[in-house]
The first five atom37 places (N, CA, C, CB, O) and aatype in JSON, in Angstrom:
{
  "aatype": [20, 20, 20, 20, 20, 20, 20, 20, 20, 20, 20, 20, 20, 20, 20, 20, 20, 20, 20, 20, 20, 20, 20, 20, 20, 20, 20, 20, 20, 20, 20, 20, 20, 20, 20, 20, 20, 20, 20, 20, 20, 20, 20, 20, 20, 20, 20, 20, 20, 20, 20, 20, 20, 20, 20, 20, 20, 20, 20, 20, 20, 20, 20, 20, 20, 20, 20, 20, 20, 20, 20, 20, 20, 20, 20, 20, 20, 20, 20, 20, 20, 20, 20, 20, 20, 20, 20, 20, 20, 20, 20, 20, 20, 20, 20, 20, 20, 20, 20, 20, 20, 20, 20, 20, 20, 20, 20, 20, 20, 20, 20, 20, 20, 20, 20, 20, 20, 20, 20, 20, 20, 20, 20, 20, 20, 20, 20, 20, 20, 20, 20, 20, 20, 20, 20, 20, 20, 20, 20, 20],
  "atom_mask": [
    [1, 1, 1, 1, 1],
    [1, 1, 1, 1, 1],
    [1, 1, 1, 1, 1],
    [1, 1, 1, 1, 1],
    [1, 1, 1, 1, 1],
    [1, 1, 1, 1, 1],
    [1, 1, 1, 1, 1],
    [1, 1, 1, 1, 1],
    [1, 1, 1, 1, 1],
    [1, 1, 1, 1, 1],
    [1, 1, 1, 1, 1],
    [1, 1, 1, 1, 1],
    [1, 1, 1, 1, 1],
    [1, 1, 1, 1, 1],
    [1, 1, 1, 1, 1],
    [1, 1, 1, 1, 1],
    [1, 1, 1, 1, 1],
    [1, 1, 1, 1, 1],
    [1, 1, 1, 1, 1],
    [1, 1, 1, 1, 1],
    [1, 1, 1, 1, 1],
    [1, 1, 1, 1, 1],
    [1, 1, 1, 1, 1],
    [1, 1, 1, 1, 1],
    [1, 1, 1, 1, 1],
    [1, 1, 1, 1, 1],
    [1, 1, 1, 1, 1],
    [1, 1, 1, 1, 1],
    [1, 1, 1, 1, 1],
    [1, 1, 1, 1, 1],
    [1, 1, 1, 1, 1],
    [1, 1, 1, 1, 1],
    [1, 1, 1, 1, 1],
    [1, 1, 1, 1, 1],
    [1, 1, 1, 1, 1],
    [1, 1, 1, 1, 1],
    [1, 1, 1, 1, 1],
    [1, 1, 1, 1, 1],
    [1, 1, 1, 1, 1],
    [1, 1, 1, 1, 1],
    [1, 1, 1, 1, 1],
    [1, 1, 1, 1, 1],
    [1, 1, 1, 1, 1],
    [1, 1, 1, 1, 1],
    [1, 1, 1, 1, 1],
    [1, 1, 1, 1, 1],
    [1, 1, 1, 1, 1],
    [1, 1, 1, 1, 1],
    [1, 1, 1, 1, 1],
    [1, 1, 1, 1, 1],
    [1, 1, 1, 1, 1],
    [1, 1, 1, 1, 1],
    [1, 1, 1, 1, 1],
    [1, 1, 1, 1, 1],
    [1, 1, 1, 1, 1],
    [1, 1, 1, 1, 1],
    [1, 1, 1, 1, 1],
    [1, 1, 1, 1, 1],
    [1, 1, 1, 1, 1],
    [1, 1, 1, 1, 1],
    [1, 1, 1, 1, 1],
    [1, 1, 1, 1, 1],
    [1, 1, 1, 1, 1],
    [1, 1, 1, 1, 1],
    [1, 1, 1, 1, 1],
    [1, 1, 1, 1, 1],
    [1, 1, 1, 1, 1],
    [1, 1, 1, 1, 1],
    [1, 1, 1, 1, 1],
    [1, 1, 1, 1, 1],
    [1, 1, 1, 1, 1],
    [1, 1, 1, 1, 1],
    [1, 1, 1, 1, 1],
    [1, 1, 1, 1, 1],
    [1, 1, 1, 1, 1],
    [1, 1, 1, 1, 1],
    [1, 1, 1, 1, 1],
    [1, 1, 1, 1, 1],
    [1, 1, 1, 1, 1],
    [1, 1, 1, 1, 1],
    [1, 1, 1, 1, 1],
    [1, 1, 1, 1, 1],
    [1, 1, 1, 1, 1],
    [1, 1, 1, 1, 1],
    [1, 1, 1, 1, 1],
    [1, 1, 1, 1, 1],
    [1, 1, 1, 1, 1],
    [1, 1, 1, 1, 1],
    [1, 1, 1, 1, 1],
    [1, 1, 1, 1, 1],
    [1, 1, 1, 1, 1],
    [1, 1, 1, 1, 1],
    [1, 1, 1, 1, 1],
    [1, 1, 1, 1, 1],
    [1, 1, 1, 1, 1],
    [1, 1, 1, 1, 1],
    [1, 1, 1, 1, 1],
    [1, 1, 1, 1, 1],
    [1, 1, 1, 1, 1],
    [1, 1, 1, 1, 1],
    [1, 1, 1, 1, 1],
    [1, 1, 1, 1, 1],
    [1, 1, 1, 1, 1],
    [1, 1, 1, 1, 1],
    [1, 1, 1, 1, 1],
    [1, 1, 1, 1, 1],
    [1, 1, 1, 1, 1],
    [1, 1, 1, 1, 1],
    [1, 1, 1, 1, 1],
    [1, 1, 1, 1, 1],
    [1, 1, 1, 1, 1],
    [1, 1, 1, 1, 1],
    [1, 1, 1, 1, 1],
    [1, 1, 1, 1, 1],
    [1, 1, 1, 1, 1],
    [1, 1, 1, 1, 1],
    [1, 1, 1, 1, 1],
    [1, 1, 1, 1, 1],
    [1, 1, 1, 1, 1],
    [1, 1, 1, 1, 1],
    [1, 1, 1, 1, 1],
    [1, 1, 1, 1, 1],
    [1, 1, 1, 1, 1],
    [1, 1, 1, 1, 1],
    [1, 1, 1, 1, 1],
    [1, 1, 1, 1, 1],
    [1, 1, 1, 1, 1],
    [1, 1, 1, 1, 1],
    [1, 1, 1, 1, 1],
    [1, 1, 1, 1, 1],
    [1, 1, 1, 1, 1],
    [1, 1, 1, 1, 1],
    [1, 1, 1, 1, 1],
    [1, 1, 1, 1, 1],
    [1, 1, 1, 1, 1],
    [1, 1, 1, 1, 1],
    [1, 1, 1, 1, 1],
    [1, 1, 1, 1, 1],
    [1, 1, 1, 1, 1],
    [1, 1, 1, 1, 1]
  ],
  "atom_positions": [
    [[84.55, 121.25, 79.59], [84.03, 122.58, 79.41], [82.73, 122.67, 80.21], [83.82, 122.91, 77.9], [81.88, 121.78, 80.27]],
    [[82.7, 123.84, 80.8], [81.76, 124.13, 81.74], [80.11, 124.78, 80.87], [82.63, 125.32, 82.83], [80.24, 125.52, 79.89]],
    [[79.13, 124.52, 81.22], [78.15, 125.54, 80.62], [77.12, 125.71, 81.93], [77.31, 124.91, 79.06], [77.45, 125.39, 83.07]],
    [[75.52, 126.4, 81.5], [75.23, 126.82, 82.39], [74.7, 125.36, 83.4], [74.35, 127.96, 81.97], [74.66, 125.2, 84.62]],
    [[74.36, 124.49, 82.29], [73.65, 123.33, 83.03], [74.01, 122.13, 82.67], [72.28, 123.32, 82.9], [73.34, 121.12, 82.89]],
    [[75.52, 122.17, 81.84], [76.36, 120.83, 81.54], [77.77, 120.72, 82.1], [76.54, 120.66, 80.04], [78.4, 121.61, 82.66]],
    [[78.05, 119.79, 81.93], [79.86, 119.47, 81.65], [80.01, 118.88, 80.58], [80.71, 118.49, 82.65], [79.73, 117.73, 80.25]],
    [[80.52, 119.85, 79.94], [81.09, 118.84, 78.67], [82.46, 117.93, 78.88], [81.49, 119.86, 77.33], [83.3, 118.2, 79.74]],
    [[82.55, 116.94, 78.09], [84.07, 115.85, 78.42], [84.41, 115.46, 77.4], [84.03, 114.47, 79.28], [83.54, 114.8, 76.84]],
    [[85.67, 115.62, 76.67], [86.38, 115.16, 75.37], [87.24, 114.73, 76.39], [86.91, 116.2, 74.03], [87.5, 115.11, 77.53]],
    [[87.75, 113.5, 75.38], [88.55, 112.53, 75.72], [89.12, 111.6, 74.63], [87.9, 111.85, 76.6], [88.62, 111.33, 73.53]],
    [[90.41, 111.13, 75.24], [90.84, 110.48, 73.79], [91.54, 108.99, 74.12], [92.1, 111.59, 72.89], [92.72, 108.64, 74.04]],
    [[90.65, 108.44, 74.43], [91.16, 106.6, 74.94], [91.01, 105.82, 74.01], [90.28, 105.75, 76.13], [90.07, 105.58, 73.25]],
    [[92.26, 105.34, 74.12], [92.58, 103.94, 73.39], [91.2, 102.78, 73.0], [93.68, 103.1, 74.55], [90.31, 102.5, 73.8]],
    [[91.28, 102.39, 71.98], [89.88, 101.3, 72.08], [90.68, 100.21, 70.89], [87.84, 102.2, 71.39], [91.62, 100.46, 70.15]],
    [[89.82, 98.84, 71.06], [90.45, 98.06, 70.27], [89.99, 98.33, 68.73], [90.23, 96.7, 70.76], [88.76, 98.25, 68.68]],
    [[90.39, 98.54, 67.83], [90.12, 98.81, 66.37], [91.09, 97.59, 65.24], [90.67, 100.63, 66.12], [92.19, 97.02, 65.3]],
    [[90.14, 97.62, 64.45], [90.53, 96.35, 63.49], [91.64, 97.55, 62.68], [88.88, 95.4, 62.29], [91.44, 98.76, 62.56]],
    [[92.96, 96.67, 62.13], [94.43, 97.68, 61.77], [94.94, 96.8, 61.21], [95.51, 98.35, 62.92], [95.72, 96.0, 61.73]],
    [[94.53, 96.8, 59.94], [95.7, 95.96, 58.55], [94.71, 94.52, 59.33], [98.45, 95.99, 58.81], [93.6, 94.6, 59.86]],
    [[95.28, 93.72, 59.21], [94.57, 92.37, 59.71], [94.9, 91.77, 61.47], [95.19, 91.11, 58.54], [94.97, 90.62, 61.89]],
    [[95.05, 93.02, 62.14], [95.32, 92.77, 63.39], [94.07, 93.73, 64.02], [96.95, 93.12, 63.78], [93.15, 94.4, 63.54]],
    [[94.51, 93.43, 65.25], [93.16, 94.46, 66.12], [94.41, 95.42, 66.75], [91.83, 93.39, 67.78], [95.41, 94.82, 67.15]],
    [[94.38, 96.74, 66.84], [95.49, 97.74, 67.7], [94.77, 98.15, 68.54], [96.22, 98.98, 67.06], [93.6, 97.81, 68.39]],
    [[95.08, 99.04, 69.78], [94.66, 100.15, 70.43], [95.05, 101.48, 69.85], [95.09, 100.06, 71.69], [96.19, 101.91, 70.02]],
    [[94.09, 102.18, 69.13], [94.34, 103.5, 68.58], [93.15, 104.17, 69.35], [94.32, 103.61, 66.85], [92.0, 103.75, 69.47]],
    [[93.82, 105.51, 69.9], [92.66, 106.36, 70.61], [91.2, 107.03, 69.71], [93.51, 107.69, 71.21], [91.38, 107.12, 68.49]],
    [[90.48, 107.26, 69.98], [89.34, 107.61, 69.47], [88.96, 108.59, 70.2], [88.45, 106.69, 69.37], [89.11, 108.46, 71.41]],
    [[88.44, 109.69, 69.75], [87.9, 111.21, 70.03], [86.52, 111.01, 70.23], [88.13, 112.34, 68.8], [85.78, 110.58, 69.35]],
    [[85.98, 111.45, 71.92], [84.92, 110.99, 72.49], [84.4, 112.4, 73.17], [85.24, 109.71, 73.46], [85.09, 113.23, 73.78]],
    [[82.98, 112.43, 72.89], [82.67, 113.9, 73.74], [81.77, 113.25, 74.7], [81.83, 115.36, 72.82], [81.31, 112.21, 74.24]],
    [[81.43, 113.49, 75.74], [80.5, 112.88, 76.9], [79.84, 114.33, 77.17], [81.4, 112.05, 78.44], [80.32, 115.43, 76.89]],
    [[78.54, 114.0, 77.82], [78.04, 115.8, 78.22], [77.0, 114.93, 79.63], [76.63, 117.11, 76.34], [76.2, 114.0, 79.67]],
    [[77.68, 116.04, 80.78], [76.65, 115.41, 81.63], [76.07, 117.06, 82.78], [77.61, 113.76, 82.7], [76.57, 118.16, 83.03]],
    [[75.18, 116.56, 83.04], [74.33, 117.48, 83.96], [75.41, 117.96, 85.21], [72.85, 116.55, 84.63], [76.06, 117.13, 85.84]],
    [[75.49, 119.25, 85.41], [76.17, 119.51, 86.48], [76.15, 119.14, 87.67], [76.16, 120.33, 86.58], [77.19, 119.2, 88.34]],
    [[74.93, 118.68, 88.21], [74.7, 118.17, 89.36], [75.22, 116.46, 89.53], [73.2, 118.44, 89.54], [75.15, 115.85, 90.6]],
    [[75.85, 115.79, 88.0], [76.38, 114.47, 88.14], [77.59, 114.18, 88.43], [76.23, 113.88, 87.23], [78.31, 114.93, 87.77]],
    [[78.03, 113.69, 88.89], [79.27, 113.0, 89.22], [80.41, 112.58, 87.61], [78.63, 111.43, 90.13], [79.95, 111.69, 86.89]],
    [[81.41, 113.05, 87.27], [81.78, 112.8, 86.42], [82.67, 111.99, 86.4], [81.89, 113.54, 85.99], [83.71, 112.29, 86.99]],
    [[82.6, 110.83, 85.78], [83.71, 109.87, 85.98], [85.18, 110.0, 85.52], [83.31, 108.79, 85.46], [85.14, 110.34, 84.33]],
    [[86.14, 109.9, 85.84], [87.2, 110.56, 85.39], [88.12, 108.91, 85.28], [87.79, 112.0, 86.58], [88.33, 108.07, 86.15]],
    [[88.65, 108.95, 83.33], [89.25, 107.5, 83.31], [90.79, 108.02, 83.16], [88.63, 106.37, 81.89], [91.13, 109.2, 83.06]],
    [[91.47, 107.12, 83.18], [92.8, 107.14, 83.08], [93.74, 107.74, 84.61], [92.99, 108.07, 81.74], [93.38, 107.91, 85.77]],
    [[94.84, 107.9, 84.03], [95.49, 108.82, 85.52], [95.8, 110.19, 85.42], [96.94, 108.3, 86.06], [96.33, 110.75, 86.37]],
    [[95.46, 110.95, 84.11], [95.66, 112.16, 84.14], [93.98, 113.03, 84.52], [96.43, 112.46, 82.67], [92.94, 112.65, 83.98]],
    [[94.03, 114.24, 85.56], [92.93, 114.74, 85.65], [92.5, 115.51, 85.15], [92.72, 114.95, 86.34], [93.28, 116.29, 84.58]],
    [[90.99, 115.78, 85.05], [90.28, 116.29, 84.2], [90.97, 117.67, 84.22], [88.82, 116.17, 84.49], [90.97, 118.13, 85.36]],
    [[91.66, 118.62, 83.14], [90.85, 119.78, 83.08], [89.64, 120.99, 82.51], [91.39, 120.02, 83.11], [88.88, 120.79, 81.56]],
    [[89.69, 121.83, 83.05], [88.43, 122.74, 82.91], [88.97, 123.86, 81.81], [87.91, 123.49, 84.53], [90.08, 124.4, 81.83]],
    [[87.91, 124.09, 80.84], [88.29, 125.17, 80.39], [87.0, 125.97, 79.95], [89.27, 124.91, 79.39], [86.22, 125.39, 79.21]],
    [[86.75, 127.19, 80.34], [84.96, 127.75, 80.08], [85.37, 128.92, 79.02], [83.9, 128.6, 81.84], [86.33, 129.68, 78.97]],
    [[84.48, 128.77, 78.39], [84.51, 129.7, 76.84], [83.12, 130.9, 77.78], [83.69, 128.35, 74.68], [82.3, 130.64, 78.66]],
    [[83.42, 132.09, 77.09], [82.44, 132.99, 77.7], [81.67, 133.03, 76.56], [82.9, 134.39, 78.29], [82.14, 132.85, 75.44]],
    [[80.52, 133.27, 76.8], [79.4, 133.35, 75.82], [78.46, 132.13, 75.25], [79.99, 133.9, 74.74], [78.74, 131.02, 75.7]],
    [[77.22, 132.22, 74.17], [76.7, 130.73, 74.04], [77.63, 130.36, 73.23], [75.23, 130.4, 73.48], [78.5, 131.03, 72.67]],
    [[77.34, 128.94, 73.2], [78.28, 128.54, 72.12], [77.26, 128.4, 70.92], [79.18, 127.08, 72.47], [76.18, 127.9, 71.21]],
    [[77.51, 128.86, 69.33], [76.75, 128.96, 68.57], [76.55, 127.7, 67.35], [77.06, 130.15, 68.24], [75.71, 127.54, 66.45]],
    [[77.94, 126.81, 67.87], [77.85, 125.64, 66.94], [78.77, 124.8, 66.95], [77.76, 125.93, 65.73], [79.9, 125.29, 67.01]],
    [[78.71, 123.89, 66.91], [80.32, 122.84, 67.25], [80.18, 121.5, 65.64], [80.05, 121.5, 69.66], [79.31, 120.9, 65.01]],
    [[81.52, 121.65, 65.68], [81.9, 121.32, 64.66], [82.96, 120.0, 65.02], [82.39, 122.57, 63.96], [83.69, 119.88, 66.0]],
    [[82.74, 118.92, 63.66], [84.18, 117.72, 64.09], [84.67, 117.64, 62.94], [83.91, 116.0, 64.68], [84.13, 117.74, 61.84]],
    [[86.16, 117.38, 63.36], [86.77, 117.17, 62.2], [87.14, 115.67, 62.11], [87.91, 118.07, 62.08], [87.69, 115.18, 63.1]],
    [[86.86, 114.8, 60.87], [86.89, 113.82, 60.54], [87.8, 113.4, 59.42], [85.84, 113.64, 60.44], [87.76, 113.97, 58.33]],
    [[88.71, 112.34, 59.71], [89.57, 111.93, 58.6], [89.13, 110.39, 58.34], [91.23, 112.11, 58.99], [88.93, 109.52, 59.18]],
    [[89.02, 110.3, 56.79], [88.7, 108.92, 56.52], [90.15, 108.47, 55.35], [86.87, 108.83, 55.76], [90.36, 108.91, 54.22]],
    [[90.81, 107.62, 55.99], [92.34, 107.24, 55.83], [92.17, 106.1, 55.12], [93.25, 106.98, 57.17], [91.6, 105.09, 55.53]],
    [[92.9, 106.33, 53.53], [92.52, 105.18, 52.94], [94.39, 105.05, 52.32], [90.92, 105.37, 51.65], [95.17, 105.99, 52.14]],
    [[94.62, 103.78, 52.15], [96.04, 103.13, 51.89], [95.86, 102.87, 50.44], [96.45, 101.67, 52.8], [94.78, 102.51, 49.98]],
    [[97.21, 103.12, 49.55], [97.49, 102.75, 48.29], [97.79, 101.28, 47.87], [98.46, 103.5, 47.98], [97.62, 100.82, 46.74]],
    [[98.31, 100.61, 49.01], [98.52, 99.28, 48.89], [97.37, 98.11, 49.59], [99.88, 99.17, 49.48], [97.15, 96.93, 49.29]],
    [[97.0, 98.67, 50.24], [95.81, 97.48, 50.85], [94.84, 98.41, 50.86], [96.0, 96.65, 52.51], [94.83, 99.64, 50.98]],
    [[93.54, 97.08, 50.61], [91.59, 97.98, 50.68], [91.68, 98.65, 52.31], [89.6, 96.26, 50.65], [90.93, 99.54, 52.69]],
    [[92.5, 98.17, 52.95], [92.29, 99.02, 54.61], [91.99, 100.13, 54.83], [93.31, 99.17, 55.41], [92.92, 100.79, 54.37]],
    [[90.99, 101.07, 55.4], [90.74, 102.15, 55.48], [90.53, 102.4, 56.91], [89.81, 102.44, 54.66], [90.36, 101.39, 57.6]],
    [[90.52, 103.39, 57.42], [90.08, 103.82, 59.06], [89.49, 105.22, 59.01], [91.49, 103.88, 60.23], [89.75, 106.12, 58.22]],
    [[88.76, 105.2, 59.88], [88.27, 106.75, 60.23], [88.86, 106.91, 61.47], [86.59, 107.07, 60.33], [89.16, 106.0, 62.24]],
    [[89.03, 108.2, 61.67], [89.6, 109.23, 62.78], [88.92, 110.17, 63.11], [90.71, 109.86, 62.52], [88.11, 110.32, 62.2]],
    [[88.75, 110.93, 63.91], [88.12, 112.18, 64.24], [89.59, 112.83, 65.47], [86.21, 111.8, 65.07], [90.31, 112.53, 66.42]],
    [[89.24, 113.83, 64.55], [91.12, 114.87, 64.88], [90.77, 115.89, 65.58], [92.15, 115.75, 63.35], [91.66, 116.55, 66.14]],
    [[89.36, 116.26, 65.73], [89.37, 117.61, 66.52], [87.82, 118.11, 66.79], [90.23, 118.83, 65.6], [86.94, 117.53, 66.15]],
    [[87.55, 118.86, 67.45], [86.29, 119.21, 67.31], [86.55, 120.9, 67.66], [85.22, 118.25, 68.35], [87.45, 121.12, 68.48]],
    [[85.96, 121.86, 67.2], [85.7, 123.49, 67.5], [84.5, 123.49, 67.87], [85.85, 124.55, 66.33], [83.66, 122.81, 67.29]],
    [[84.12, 124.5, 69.24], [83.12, 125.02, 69.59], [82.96, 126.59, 69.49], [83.0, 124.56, 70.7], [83.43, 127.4, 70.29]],
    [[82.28, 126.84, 68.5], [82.36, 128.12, 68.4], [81.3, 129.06, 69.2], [82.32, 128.3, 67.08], [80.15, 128.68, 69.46]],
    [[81.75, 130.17, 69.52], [80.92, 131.4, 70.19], [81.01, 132.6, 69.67], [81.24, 131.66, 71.48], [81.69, 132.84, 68.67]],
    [[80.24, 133.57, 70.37], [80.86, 134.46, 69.29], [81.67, 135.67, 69.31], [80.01, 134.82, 68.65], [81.6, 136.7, 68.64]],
    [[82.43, 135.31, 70.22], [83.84, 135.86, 70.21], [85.37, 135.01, 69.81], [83.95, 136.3, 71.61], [86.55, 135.35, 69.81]],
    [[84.76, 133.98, 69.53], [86.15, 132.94, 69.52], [85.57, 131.67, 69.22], [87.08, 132.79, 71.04], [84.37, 131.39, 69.12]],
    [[86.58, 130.93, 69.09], [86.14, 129.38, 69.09], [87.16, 128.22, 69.97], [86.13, 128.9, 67.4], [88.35, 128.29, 69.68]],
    [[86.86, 127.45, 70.72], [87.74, 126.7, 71.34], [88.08, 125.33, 70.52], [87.21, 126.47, 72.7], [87.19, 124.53, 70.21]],
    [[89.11, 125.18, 70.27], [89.66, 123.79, 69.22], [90.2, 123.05, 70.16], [90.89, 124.04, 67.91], [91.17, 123.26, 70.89]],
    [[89.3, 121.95, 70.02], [90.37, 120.8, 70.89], [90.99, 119.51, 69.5], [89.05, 119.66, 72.54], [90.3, 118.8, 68.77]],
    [[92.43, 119.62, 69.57], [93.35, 118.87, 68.46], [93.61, 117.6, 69.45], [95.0, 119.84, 67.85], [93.78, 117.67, 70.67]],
    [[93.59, 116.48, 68.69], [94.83, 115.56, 68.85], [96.08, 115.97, 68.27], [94.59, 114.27, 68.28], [96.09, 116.81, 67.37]],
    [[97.31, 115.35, 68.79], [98.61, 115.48, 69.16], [99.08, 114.53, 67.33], [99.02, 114.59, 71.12], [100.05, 114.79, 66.62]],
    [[98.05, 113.54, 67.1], [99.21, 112.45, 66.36], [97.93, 111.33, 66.57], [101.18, 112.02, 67.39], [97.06, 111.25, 67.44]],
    [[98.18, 110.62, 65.49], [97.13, 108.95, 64.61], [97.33, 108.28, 66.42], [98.52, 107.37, 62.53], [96.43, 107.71, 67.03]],
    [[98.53, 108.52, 66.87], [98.54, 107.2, 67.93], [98.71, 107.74, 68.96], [99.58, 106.06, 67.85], [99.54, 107.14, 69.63]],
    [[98.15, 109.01, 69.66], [98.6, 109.74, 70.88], [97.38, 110.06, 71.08], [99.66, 110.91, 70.85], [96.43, 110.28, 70.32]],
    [[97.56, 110.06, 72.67], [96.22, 110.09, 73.5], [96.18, 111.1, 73.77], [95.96, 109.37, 74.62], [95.23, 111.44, 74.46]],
    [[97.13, 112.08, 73.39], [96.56, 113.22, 73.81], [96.57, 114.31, 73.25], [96.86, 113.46, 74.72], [97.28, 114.63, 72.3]],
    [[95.13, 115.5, 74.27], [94.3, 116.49, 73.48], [95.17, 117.31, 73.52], [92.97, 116.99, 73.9], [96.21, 117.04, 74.12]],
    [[94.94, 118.93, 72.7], [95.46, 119.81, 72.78], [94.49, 121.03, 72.91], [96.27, 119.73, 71.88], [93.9, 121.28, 71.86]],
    [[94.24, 121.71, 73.81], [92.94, 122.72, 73.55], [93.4, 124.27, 72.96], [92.06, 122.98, 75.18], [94.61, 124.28, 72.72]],
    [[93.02, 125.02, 72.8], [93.32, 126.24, 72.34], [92.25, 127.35, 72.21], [93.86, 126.02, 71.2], [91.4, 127.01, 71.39]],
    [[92.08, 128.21, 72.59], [91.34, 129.16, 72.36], [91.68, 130.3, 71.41], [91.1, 129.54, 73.41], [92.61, 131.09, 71.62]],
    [[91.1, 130.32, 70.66], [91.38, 131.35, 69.45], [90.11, 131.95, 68.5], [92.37, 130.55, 68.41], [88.91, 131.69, 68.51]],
    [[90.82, 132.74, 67.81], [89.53, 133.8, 66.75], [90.1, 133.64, 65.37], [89.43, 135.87, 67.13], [89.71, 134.26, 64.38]],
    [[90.96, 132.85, 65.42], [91.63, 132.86, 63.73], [91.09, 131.15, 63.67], [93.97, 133.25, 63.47], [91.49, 130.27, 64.42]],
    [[90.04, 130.98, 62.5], [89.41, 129.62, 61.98], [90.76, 128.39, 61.64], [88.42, 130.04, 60.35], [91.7, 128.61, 60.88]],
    [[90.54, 127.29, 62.32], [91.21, 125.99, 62.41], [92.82, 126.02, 62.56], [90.82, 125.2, 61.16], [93.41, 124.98, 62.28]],
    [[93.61, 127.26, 63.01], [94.53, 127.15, 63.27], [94.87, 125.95, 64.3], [94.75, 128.23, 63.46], [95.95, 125.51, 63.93]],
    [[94.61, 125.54, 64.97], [95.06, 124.95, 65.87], [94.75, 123.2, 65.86], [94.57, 125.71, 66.96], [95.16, 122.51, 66.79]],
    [[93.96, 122.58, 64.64], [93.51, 121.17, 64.69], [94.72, 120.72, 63.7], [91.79, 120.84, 64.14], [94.88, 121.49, 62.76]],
    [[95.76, 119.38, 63.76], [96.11, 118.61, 62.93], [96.16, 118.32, 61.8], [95.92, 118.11, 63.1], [95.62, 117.28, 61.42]],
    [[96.7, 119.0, 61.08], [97.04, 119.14, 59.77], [96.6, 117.59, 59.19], [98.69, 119.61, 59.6], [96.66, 116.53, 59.81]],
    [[96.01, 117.91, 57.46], [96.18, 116.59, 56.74], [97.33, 115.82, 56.42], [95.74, 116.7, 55.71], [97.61, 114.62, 56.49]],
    [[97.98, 117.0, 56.0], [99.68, 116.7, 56.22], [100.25, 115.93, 57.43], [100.45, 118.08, 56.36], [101.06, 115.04, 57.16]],
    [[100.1, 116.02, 58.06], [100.79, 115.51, 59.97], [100.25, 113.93, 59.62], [99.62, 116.55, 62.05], [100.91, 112.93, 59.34]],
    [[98.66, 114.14, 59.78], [98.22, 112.98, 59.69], [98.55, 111.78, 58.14], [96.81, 113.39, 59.95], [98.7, 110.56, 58.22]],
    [[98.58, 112.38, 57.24], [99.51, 111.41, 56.16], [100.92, 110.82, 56.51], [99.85, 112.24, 54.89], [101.49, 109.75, 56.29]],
    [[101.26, 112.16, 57.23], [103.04, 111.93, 57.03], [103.08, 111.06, 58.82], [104.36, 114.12, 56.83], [104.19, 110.68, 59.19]],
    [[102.5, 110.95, 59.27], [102.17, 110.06, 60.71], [102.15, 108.53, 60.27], [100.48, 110.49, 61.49], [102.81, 107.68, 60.86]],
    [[101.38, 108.27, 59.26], [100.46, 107.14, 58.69], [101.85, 106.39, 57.88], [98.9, 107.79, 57.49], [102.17, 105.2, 57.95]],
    [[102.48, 107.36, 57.19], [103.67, 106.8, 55.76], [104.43, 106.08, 56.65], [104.82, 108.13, 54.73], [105.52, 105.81, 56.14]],
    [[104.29, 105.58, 57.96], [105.82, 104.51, 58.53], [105.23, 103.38, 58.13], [106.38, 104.36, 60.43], [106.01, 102.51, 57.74]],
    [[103.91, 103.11, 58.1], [103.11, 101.92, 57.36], [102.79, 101.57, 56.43], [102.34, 101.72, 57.49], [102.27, 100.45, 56.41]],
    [[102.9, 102.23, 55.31], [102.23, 102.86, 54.15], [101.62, 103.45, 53.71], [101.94, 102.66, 53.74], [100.52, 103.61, 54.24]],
    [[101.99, 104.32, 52.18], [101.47, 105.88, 52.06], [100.16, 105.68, 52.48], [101.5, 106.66, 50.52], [99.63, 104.6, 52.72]],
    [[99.57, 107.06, 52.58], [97.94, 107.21, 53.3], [97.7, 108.61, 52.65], [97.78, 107.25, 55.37], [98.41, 109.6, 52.5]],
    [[96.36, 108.28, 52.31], [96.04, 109.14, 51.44], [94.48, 109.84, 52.5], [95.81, 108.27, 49.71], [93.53, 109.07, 52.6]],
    [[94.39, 110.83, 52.99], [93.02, 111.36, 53.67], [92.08, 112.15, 53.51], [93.11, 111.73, 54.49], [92.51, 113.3, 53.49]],
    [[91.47, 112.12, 53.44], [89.71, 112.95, 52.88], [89.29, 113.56, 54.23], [88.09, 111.57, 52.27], [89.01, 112.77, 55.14]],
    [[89.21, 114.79, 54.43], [88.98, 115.6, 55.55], [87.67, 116.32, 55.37], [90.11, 116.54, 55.75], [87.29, 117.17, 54.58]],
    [[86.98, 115.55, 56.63], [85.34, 116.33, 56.29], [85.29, 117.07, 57.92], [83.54, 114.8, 55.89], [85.71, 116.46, 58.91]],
    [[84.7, 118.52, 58.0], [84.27, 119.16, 58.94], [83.04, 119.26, 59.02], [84.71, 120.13, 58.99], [82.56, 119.98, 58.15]],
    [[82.07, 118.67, 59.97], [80.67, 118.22, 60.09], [79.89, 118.95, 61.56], [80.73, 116.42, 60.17], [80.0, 118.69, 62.76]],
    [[79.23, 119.78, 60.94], [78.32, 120.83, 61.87], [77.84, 119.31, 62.99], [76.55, 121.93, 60.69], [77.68, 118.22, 62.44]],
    [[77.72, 119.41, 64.06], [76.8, 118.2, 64.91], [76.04, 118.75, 66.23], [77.9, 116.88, 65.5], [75.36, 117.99, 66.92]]
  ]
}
């Protein structure tokens, strides 16, 4: 996302995370913000795209899941989405799924339609065992 004197960069890469008593690659929801005049590094093989919201943006928001299991103390945190709101709209960028790298953006005026259900994310989680999630949306 473009502004007058940034680039913003969400991204969703794989990182090693401790998973039941193994280490996995599960993606993690990353915002980067750099000066327009910088060079932006671009990872993976898919390329960046652009998407510019008109107006300031008045507040951005993340959505956070903290995933806790009925059968083992194992717990994980996630972060599923983030909204930037303005004030004509708000842009939602969703993950797809617990193990998919990829974003989904959306521009809209109707509140959190478009981020990953708690539902999705439980019923994603149940091929391992049930998962139970606590969904916090955190002004940042």
């Amino acid at each position: 996302m473009e502004t007058e004197n940034h680039l913003i960069v969400v991204t969703n890469y794989e990182e090693d995370t401790p998973y039941f008593d193994e280490i996995e690659q599960i993606p993690r929801l990353r915002v980067s913000v750099f000066r327009r005049e910088e060079k932006v590094p671009i990872q993976g093989a898919q390329p960046l795209n652009k998407y510019a919201l008109y107006g300031a943006i008045k507040g951005v928001e993340i959505v956070d899941d903290d995933i806790s299991f009925s059968s083992t103390p194992f717990r994980i945190k996630q972060s599923h989405g983030l909204i930037f709101s303005t004030e004509k709209e708000n842009l939602y960028i969703s993950t797809t799924g617990i193990f998919s790298e990829m974003l989904i953006p959306k521009i809209s005026s109707i509140p959190l339609d478009s981020i990953i259900t708690v539902a999705q994310v439980e019923e994603d989680w149940s091929d391992e065992t049930p998962a139970a999630v606590k969904r916090k949306i955190e002004s940042v």
